[in-house]
N, CA, C and O atoms as a GROMACS GRO file, in nm:
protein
  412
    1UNK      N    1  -2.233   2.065   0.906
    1UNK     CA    2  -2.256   2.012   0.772
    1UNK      C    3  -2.132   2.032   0.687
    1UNK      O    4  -2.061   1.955   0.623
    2UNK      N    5  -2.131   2.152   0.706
    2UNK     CA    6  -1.982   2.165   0.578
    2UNK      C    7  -1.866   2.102   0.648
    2UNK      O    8  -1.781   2.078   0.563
    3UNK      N    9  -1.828   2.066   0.765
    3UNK     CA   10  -1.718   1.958   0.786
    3UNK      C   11  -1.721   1.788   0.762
    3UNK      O   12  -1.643   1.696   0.787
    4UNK      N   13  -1.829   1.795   0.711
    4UNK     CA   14  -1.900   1.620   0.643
    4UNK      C   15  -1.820   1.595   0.497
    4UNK      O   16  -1.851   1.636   0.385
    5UNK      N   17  -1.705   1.510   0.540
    5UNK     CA   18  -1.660   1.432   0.400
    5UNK      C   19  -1.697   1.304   0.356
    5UNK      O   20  -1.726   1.248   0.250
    6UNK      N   21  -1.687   1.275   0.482
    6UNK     CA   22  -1.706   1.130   0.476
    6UNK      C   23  -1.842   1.065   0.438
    6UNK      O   24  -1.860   0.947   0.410
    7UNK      N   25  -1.932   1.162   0.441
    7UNK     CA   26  -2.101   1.115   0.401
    7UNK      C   27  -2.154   0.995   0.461
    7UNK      O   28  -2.077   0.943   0.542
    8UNK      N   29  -2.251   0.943   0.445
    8UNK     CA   30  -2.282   0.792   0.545
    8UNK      C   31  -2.375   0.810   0.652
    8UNK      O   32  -2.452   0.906   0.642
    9UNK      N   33  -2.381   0.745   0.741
    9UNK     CA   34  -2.457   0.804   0.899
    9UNK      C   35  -2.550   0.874   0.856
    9UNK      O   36  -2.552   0.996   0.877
   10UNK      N   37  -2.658   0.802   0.778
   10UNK     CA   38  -2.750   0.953   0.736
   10UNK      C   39  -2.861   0.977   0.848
   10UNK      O   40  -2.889   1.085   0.901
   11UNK      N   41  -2.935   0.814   0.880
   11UNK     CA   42  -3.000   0.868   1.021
   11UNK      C   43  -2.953   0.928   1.129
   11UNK      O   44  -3.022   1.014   1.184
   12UNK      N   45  -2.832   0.893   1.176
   12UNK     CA   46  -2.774   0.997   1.258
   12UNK      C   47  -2.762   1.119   1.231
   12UNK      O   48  -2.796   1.213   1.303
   13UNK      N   49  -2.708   1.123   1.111
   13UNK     CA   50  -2.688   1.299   1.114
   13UNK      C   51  -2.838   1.389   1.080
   13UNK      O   52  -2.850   1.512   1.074
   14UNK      N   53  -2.918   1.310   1.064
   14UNK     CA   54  -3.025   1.394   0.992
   14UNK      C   55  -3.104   1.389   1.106
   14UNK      O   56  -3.205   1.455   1.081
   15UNK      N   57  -3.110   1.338   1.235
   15UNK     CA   58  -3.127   1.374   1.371
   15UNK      C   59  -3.118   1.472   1.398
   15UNK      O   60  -3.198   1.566   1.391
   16UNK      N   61  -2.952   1.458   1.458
   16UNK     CA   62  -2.875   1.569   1.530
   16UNK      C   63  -2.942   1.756   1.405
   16UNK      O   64  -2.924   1.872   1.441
   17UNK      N   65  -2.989   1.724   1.313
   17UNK     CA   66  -2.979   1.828   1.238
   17UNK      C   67  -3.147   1.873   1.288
   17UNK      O   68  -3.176   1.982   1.338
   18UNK      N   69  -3.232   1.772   1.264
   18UNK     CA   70  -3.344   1.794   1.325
   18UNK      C   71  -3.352   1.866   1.467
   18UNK      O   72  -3.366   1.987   1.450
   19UNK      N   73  -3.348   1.838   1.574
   19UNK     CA   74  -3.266   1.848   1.732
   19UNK      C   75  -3.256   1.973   1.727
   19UNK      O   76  -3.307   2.044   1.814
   20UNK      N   77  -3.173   2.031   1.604
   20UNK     CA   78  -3.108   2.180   1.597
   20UNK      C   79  -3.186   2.282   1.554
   20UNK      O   80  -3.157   2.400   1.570
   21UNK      N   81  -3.320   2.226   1.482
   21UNK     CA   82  -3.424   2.305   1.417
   21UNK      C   83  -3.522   2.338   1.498
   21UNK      O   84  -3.584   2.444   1.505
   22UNK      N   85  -3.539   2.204   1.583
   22UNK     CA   86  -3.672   2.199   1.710
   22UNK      C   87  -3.621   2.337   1.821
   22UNK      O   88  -3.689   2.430   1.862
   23UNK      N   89  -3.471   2.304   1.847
   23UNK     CA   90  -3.444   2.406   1.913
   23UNK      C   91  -3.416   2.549   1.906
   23UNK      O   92  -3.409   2.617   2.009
   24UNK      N   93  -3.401   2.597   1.789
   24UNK     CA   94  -3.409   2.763   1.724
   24UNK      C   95  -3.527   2.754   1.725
   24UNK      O   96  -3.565   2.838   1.807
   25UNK      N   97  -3.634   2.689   1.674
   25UNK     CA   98  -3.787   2.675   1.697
   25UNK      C   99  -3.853   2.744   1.781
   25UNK      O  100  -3.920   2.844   1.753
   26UNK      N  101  -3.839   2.693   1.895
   26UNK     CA  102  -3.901   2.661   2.016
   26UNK      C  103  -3.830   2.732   2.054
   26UNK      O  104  -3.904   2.830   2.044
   27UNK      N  105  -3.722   2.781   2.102
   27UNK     CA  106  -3.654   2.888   2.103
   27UNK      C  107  -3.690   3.001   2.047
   27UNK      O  108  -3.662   3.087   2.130
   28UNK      N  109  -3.726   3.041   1.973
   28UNK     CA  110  -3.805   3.141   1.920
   28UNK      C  111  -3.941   3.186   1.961
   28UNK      O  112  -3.973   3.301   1.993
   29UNK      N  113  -4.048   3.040   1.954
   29UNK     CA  114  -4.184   3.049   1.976
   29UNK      C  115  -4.201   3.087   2.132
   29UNK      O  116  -4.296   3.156   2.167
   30UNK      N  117  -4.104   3.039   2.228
   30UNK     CA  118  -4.125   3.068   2.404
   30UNK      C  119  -4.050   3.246   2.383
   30UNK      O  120  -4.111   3.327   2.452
   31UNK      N  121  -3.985   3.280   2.337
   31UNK     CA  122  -3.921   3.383   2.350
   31UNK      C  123  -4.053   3.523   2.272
   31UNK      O  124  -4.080   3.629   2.327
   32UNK      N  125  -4.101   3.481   2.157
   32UNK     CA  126  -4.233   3.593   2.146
   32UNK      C  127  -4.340   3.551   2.219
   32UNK      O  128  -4.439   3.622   2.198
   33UNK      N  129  -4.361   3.452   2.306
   33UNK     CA  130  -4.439   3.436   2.350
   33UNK      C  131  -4.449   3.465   2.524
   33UNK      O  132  -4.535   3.428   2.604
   34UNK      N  133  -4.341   3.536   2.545
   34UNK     CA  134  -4.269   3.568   2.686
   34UNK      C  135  -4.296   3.519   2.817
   34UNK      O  136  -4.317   3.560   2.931
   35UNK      N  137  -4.284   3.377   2.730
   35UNK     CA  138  -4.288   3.229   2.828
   35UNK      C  139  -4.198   3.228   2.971
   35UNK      O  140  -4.221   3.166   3.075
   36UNK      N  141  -4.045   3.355   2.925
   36UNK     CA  142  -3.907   3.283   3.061
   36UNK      C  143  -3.827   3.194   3.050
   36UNK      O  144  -3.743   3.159   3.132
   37UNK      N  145  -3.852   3.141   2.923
   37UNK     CA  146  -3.783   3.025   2.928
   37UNK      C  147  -3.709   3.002   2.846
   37UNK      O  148  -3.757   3.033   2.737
   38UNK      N  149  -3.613   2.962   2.839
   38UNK     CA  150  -3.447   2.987   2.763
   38UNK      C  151  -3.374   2.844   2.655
   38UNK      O  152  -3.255   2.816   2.672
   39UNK      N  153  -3.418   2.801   2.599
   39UNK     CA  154  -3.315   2.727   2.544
   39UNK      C  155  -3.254   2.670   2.423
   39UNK      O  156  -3.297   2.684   2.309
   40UNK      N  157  -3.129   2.594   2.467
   40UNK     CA  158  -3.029   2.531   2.364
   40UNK      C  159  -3.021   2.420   2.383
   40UNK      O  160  -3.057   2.342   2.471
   41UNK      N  161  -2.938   2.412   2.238
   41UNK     CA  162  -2.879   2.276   2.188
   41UNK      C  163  -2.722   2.289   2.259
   41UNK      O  164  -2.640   2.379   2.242
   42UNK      N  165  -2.712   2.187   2.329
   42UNK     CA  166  -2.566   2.144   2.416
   42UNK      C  167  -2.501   2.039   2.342
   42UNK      O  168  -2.581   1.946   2.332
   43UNK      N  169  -2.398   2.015   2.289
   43UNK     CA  170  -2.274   1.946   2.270
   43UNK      C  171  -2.224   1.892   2.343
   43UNK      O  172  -2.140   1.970   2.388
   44UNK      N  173  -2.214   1.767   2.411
   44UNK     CA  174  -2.117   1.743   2.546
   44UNK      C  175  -1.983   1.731   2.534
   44UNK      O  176  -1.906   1.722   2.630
   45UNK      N  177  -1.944   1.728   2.382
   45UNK     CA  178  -1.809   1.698   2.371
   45UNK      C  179  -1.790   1.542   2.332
   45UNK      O  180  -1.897   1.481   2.341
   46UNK      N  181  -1.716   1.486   2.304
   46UNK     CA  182  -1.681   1.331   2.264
   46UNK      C  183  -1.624   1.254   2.411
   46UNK      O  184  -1.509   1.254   2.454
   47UNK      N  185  -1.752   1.190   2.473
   47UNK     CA  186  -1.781   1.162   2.604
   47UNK      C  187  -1.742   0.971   2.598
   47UNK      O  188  -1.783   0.883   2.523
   48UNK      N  189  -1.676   0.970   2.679
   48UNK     CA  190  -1.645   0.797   2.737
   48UNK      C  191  -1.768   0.753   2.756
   48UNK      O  192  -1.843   0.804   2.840
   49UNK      N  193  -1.803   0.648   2.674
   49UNK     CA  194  -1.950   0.602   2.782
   49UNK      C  195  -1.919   0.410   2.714
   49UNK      O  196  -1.816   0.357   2.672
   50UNK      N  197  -2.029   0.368   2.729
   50UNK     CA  198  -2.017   0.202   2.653
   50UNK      C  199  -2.039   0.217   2.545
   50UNK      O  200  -2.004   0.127   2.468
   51UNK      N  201  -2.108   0.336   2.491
   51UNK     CA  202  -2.144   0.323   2.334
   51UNK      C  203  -2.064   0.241   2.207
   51UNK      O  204  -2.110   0.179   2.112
   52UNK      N  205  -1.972   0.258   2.234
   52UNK     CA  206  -1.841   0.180   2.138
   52UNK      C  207  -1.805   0.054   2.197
   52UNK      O  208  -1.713  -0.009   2.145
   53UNK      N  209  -1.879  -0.004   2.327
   53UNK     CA  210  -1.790  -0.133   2.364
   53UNK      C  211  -1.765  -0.109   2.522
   53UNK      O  212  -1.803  -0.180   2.614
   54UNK      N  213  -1.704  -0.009   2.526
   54UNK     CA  214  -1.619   0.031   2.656
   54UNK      C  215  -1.584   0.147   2.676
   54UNK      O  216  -1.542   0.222   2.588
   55UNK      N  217  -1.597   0.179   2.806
   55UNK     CA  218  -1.561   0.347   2.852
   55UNK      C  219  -1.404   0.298   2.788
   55UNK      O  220  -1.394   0.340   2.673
   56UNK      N  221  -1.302   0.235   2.824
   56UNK     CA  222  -1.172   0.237   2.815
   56UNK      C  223  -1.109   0.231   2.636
   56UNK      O  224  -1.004   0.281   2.597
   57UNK      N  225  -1.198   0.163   2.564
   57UNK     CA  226  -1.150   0.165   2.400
   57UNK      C  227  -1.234   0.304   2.378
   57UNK      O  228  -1.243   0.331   2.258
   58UNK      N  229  -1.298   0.396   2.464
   58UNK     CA  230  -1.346   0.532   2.366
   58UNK      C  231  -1.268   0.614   2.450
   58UNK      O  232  -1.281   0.730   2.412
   59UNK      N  233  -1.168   0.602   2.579
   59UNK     CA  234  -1.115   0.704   2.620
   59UNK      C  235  -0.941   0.702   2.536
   59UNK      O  236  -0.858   0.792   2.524
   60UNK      N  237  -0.938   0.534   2.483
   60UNK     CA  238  -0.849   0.540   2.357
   60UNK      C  239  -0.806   0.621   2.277
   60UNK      O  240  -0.691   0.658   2.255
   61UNK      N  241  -0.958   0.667   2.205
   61UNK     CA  242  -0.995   0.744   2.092
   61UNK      C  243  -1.013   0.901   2.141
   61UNK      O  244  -1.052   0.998   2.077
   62UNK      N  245  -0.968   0.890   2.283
   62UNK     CA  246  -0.980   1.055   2.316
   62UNK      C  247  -1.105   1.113   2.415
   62UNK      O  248  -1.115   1.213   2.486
   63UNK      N  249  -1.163   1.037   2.394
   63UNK     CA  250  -1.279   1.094   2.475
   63UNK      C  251  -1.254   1.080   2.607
   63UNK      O  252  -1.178   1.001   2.664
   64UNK      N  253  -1.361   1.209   2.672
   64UNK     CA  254  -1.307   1.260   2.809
   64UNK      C  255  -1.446   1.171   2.930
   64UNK      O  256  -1.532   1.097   2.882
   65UNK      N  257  -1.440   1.196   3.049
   65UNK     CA  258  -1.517   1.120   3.132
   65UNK      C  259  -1.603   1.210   3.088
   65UNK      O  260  -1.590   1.304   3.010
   66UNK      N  261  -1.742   1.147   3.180
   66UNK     CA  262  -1.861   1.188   3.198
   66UNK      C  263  -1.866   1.322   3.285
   66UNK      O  264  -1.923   1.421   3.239
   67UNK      N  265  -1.814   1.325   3.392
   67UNK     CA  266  -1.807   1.409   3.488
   67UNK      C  267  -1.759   1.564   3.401
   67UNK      O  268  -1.796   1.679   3.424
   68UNK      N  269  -1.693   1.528   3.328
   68UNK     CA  270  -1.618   1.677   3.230
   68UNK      C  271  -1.733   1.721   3.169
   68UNK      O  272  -1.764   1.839   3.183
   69UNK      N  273  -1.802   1.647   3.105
   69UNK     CA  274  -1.910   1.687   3.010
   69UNK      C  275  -2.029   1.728   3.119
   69UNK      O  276  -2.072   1.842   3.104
   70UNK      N  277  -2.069   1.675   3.189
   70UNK     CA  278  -2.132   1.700   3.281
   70UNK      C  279  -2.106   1.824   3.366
   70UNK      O  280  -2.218   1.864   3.398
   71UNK      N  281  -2.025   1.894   3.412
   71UNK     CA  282  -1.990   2.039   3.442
   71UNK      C  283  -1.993   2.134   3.357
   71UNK      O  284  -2.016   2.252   3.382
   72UNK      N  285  -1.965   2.075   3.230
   72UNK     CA  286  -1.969   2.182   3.068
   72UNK      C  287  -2.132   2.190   3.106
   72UNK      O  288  -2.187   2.300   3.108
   73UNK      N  289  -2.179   2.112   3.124
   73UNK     CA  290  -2.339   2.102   3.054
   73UNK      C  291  -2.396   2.206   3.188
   73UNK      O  292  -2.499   2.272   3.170
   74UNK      N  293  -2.336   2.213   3.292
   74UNK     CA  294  -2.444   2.240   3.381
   74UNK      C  295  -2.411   2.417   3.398
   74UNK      O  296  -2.485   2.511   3.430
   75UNK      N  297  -2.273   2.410   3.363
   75UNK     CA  298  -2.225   2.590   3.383
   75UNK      C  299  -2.362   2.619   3.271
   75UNK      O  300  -2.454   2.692   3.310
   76UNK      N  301  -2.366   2.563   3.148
   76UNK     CA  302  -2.419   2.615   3.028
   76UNK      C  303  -2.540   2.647   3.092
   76UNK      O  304  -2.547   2.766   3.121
   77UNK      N  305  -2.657   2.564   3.131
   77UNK     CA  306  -2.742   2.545   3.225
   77UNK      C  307  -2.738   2.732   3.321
   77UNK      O  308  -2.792   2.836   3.286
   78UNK      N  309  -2.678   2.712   3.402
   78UNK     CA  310  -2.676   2.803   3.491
   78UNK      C  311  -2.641   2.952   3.407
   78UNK      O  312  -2.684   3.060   3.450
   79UNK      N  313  -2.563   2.942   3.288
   79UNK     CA  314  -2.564   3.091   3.214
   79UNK      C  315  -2.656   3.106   3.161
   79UNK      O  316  -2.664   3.223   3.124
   80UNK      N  317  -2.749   3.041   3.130
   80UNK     CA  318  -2.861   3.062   2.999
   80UNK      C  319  -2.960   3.145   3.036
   80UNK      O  320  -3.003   3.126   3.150
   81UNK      N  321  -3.008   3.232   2.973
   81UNK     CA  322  -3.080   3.359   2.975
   81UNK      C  323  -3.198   3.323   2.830
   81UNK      O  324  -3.202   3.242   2.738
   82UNK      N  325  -3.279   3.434   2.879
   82UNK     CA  326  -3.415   3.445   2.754
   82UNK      C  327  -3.314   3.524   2.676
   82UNK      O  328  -3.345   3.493   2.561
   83UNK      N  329  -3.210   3.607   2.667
   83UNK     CA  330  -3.175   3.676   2.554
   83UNK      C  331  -3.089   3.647   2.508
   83UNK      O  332  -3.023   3.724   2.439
   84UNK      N  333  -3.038   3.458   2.538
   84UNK     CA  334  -2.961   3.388   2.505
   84UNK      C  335  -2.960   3.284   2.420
   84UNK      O  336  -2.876   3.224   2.352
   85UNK      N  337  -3.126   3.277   2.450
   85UNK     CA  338  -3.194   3.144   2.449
   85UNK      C  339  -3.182   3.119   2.284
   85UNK      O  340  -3.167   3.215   2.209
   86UNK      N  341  -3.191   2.968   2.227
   86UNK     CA  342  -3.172   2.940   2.068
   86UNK      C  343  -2.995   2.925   2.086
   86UNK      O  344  -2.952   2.849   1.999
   87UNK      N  345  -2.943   2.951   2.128
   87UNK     CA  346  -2.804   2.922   2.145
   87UNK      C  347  -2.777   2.791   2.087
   87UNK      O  348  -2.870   2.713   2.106
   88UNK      N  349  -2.678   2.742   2.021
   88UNK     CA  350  -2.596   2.591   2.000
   88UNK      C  351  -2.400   2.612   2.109
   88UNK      O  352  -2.302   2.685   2.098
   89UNK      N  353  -2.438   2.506   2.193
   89UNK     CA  354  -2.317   2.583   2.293
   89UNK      C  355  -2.252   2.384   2.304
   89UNK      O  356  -2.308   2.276   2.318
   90UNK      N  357  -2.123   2.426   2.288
   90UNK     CA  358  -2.051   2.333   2.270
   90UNK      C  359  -1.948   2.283   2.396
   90UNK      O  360  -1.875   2.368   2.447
   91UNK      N  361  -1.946   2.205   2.425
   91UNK     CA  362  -1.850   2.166   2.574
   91UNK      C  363  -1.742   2.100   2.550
   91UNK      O  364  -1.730   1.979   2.532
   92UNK      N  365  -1.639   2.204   2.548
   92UNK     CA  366  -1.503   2.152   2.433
   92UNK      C  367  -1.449   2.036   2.515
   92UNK      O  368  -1.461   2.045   2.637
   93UNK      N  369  -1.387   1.917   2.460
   93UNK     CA  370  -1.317   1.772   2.488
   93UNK      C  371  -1.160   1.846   2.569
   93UNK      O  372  -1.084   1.777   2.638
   94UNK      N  373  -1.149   1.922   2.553
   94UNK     CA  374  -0.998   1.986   2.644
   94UNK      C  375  -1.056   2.077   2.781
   94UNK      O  376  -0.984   2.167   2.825
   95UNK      N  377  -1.158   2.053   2.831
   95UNK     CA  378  -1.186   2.109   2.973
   95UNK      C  379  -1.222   2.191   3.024
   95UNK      O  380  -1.269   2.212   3.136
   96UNK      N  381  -1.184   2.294   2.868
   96UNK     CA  382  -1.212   2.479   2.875
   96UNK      C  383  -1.359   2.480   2.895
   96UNK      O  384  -1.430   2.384   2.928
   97UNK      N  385  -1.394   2.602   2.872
   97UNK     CA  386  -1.528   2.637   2.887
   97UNK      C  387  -1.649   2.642   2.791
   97UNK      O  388  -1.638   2.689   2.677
   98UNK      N  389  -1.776   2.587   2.846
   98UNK     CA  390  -1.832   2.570   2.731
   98UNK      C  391  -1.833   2.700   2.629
   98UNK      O  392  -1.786   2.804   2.676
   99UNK      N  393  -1.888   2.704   2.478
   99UNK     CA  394  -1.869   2.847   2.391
   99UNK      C  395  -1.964   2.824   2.326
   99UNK      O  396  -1.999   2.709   2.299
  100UNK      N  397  -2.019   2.923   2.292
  100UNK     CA  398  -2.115   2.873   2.172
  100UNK      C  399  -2.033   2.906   1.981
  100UNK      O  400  -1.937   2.970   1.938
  101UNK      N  401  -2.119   2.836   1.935
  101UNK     CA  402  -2.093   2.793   1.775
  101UNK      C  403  -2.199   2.832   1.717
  101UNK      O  404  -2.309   2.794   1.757
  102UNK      N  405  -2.184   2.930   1.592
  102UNK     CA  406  -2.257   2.988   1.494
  102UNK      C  407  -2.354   2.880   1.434
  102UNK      O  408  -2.302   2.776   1.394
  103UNK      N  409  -2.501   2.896   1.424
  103UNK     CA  410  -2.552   2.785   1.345
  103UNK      C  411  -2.505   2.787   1.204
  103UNK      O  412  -2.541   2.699   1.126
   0.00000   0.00000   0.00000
């Protein structure tokens, strides 16, 4: 939120913001409820796909293949723990490793 200048996109952003609530949520409610079960909100990073037209005018703009985001997503997957769980974990566009980000 506080990196929003540009304002606009309000159904979009008021999604992605929703998404983030369901998941500290529910994240919470399986965790006192000692369900086992662990989770987050994943970031894939700014991913090539057709959304804009073409994998090739969004790898223009920087974005990385599918396959990158897709290994971010699955390490995240395979670390996630109940005393982890509620996490927001981000799958940085440069290859490194996914991290998580403060809500």
């Amino acid at each position: 939120i506080g990196d929003n200048g540009s304002g606009g996109m309000y159904a979009y952003r008021t999604s992605k913001a929703a998404v983030n609530m369901v998941t500290k949520s529910l994240a919470a409610d399986l965790k006192k409820e000692n369900r086992g079960i662990s989770v987050a909100a994943i970031a894939p990073g700014f991913v090539a796909t057709d959304f804009a037209g073409s994998i090739e005018k969004m790898e223009g703009w920087g974005a990385k293949p599918v396959t990158q985001a897709t290994n971010g997503i699955l390490k995240t997957i395979d670390a996630m723990t109940v005393e982890t769980t509620g996490q927001f974990i981000m799958v940085p566009t440069d290859g490194s490793e996914p991290k998580e980000f403060p809500w």
